[in-house]
Rosetta silent file (secondary structure, phi, psi, omega in degrees, C-alpha in Angstrom):
SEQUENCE: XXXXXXXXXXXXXXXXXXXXXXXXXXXXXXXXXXXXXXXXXXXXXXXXXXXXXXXXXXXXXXXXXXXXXXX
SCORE:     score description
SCORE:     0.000 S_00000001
   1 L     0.000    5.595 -159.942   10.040  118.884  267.359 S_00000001
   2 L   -75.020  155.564  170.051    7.062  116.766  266.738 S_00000001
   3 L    63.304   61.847  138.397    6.444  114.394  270.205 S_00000001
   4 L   -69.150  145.175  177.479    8.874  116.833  272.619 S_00000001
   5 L   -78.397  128.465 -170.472    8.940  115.638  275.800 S_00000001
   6 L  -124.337   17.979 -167.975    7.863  118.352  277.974 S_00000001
   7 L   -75.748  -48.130 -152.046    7.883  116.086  281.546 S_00000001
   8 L   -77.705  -30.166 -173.267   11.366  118.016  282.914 S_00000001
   9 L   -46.257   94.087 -177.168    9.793  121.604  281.955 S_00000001
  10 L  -114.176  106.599 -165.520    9.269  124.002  285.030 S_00000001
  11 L   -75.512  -57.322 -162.586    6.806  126.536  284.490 S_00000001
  12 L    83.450 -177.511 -167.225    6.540  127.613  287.878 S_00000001
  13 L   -78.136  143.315  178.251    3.824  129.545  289.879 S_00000001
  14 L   112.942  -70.223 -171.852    2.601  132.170  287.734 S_00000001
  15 L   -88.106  145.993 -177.015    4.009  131.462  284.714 S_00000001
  16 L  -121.072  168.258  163.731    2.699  130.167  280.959 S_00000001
  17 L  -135.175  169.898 -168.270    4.547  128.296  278.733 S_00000001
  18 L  -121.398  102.444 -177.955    3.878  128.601  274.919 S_00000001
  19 L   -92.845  134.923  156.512    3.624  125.632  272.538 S_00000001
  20 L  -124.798 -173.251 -178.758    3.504  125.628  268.818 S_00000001
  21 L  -109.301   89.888 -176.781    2.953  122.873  266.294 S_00000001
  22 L   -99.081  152.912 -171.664    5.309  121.939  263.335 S_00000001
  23 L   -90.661  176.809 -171.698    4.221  119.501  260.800 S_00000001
  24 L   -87.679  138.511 -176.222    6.508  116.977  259.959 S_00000001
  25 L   -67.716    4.435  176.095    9.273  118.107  257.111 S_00000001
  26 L   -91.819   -5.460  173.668    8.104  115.433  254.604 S_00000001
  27 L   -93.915  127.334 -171.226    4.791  117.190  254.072 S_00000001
  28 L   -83.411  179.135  171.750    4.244  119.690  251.559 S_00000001
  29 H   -48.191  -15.702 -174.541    1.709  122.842  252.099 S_00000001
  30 H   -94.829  -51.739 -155.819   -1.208  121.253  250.648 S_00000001
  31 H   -60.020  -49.082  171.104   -0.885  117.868  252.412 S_00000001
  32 H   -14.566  -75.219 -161.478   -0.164  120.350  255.977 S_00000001
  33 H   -79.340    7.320  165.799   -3.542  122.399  255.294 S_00000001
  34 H   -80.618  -52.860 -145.161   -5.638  118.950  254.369 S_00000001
  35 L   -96.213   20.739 -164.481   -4.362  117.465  257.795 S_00000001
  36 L   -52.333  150.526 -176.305   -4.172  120.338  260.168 S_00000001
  37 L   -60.122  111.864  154.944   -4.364  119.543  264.054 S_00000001
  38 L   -55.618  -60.832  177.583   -7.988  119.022  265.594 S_00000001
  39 E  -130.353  138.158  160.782   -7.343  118.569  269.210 S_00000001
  40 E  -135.154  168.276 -155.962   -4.457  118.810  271.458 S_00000001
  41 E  -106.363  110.484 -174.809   -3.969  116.849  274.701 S_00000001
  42 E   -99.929  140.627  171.160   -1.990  118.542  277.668 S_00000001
  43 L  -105.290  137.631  150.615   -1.100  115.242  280.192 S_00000001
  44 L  -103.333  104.407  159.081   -0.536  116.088  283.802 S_00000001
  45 L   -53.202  149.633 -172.071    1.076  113.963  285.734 S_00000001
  46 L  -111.149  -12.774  173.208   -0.884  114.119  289.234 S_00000001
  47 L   -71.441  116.831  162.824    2.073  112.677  291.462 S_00000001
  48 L  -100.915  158.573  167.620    3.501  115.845  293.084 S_00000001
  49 L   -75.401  144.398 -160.122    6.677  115.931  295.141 S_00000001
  50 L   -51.220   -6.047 -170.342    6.148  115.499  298.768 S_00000001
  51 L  -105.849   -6.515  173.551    7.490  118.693  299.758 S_00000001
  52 L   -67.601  134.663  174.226    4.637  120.708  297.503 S_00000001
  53 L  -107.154    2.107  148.201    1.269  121.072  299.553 S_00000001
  54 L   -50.214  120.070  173.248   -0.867  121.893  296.722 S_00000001
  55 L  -105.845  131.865  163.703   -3.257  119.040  295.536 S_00000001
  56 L   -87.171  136.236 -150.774   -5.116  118.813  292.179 S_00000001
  57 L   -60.447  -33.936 -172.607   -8.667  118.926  293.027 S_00000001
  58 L   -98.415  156.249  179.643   -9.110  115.962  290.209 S_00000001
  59 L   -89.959  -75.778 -167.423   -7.686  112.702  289.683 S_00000001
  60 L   -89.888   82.333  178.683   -6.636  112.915  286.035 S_00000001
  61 L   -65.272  -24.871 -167.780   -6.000  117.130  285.962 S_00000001
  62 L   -57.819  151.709 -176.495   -4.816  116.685  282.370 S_00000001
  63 E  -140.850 -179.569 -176.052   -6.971  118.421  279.187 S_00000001
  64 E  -154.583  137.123 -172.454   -7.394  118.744  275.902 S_00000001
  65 E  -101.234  131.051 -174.891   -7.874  121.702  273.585 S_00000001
  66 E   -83.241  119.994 -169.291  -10.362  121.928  270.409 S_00000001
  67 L   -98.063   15.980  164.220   -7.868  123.768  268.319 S_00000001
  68 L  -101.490   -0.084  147.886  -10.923  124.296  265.458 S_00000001
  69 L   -23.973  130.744  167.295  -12.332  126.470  268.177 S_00000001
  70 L  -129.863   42.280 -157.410  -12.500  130.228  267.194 S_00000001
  71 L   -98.901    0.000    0.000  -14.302  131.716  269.898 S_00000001
């Protein structure tokens, strides 16, 4: 599941969607917990279709989460 494409994915108004993270199956439990994920990166495309009249306020809306965060 590692790299899914998530472009076709319609959340809608409203609505969350839920991501997890699987490590790749060639890694055992130790090598997992040395390399665990620091940040992840959601990309937004910013082209909407022409018939939505919502605009993102930002040029690049996309973000990225510090997943060592505990707050």
């Amino acid at each position: 599941m590692a790299g899914q494409d998530l472009r076709e994915t319609a959340a809608g108004h409203g609505n969350g969607l839920t991501f997890q993270i699987f490590p790749e199956e060639k890694l055992d439990a130790a090598a997992v917990a040395a390399a665990t994920p620091q940040k992840f990166l959601f990309e937004v495309d910013p082209k909407l279709d022409s018939s939505v009249k919502a605009r993102f306020s930002v040029l690049d809306p996309s973000f990225r989460v510090d997943l060592t965060c505990r707050k």
